[in-house]
N, C-alpha and C positions, 0 to 999 in steps of 0.2 A: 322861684319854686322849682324845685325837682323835680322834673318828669319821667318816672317809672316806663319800659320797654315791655310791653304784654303781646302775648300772642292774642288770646281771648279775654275779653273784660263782659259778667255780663250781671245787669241791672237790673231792677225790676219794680213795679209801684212807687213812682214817684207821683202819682196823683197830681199833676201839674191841674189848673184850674181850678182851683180849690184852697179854701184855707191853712188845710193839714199838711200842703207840700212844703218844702223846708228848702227852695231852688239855693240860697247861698252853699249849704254843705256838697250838693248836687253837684254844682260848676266848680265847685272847689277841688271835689271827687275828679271830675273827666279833666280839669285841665292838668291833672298832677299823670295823666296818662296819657302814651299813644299808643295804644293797641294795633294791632293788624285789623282786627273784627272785633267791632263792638256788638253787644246782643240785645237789644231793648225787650226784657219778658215779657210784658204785658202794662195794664195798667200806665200808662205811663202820662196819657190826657185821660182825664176822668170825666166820661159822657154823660157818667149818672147824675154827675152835680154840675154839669160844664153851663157857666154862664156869660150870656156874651159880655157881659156890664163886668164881668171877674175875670180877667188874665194880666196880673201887673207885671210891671217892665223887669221884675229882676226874675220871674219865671220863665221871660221870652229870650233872656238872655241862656237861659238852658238849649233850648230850640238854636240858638244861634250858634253855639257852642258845638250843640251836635253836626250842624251845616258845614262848621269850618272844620272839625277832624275828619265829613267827607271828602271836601275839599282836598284835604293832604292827603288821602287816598285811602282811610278807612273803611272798611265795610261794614255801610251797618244794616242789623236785621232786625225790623221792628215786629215783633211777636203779639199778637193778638191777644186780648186779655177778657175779661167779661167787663168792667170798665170798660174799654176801651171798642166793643162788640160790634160797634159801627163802622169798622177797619174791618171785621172779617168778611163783606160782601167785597173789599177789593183784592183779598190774597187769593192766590199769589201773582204781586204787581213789581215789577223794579222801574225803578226809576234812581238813574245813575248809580251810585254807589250806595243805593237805598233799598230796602228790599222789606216789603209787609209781606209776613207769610206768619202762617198760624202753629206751627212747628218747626225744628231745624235739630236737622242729623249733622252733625261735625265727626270728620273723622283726623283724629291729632293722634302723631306718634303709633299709629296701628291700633286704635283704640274709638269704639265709637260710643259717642257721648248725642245722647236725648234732650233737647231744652224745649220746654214749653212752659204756659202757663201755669196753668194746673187745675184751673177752677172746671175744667170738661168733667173731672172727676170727684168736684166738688155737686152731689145732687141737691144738695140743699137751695145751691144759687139759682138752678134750672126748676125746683119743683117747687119752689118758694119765693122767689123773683119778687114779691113785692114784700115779704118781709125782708128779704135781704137788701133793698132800696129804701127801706126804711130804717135800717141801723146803719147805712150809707149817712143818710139825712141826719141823725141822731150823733155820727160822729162829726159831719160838718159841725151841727150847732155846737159839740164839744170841742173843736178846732178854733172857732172864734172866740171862743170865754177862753179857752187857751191862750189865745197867745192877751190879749189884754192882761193875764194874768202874767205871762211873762214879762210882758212890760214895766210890770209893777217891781217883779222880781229883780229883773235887772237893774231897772232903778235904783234898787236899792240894796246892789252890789251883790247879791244871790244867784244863782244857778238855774237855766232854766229847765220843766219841767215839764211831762206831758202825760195826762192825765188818762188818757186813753188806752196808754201803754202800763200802766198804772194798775186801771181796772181789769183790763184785756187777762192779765198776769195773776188777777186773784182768781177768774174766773176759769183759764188752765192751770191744773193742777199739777197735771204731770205730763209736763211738755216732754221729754225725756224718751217716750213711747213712742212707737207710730203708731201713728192716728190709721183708721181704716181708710182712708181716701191715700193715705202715704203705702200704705202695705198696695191697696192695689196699682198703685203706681210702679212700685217696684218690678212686681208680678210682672206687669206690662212690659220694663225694659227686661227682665230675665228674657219672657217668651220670644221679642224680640232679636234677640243677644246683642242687648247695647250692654256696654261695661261700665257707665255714669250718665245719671237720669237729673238734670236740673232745673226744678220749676220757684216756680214767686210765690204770689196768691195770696200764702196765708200772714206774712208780713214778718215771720217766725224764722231766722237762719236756722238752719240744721247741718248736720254733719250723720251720714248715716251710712252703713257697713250692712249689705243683708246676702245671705246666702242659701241657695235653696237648690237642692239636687245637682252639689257638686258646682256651682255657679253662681257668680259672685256679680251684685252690682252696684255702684257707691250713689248715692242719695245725697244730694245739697240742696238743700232750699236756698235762693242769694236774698232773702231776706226783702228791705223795704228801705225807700230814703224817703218816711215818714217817723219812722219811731226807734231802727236799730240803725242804720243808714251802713249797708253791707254791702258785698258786693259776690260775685264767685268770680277767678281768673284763673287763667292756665298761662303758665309758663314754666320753663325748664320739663317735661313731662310730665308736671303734677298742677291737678286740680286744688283751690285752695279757695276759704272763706276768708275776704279781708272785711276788717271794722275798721271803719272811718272816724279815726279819733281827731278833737282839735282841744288845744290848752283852754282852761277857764276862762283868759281874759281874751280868748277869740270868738267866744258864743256871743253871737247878736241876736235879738228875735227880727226873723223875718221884718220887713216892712207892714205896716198896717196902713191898707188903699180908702181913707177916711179922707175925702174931699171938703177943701175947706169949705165955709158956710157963703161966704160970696159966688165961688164955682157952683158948688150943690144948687142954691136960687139961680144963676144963669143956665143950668143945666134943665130943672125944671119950666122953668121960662120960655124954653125952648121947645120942651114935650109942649106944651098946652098953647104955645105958638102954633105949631105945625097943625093943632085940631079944630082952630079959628076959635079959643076959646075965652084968648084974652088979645 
């Protein structure tokens, strides 16, 4: 595999713990890179749905992945997300080449660039928290009829497909716009005078141009390795959104963690062991 030379690589909503994460394209994505500084946006273990009986082995193999580009001397900056919310009592923490912090000013090329989540400017997450936990839940269950449906697909030589991204798409109209949570974002890096502001969140890669009183600053959402699997990197002095493409006959679905029917009854056996039941 070829491994592309980046300055900055940066990520975001991988929703690792969870049905909806998609860790093969993931590992596929970081080992085809070595950046200097890799940027975790947010999102990236999902607390909202985090189960301990759900972390399979080819998700953990991301976690490992991320370990070993430490190792070589990446830096990386794991950004706080509202997933992920349980991380922000420890920023800002470093541990070795690791680094939880809830924001990050990068300054490349005489040029300073914003990266955050995004959802601080999302009010709907903060004044609505339990609806928004609930179309959390709503897409988990859409994630599991997902991929079985995949499986089908596959089987039988077809393309797979996700149904979230599906619906998500009828229901924005005109992605095209900013949104008022993007327009204030902006505002924010103007008044600041950053010159490129890059958040995750809405799972939506963007590409955006805004100028206001003479001053100018660029707008990139890096999108989600759930449903567009993007990314944003800088190299050569320019900021850029890559898509993570793979040939047809490379698409596998994810594994499906369905324990056989012998494991499942010693598994069981074992709970009702431990409560002196049988």
């Amino acid at each position: 595999m070829e491994v592309r030379d980046l300055e900055v690589a940066v990520i975001s909503d991988l929703h690792l713990a969870t049905h909806a994460s998609k860790p093969k394209k993931v590992l596929k994505y970081l080992k085809s890179i070595l950046p200097n500084i890799l940027v975790l946006n947010g999102d990236i273990i999902d607390s909202w749905r985090f189960s301990r009986n759900y972390f399979p082995k080819n998700q953990l193999k991301v976690v490992r992945q991320i370990i070993k580009m430490m190792e070589k001397g990446v830096q990386v900056y794991y950004i706080t997300g509202n997933h992920d919310e349980f991380l922000r009592k420890f920023a800002p923490t470093t541990i070795g080449n690791l680094k939880i912090v809830n924001q990050l000013v990068l300054e490349l090329d005489g040029m300073k660039t914003w990266i955050f989540h995004g959802d601080i400017f999302d009010s709907t997450i903060h004044r609505k928290k339990r609806l928004a936990k609930f179309g959390a839940a709503l897409k988990g269950f859409l994630s599991v009829s997902n991929k079985l449906i995949n499986h089908l697909l596959v089987y039988a030589g077809k393309n797979e497909i996700i149904l979230y991204k599906s619906i998500k798409y009828r229901l924005i109209r005109d992605k095209l716009n900013l949104s008022s949570n993007e327009s204030k974002i902006l505002n924010a890096a103007i008044t600041q005078d950053y010159q490129t502001v890059i958040c995750g969140h809405t799972h939506v890669p963007k590409e955006k141009v805004l100028t206001v009183n003479d001053k100018t600053v660029r707008y990139l959402n890096c999108g989600d390795w759930v449903e567009h699997f993007t990314a944003a990197e800088f190299n050569d002095g320019n900021w850029r959104l890559y898509y993570h493409h793979e040939q047809a006959e490379e698409l596998q679905p994810d594994e499906l963690e369905i324990p056989e029917e012998n494991h499942l009854f010693q598994i069981i056996s074992k709970e009702f062991a431990c409560l002196n039941l049988i």
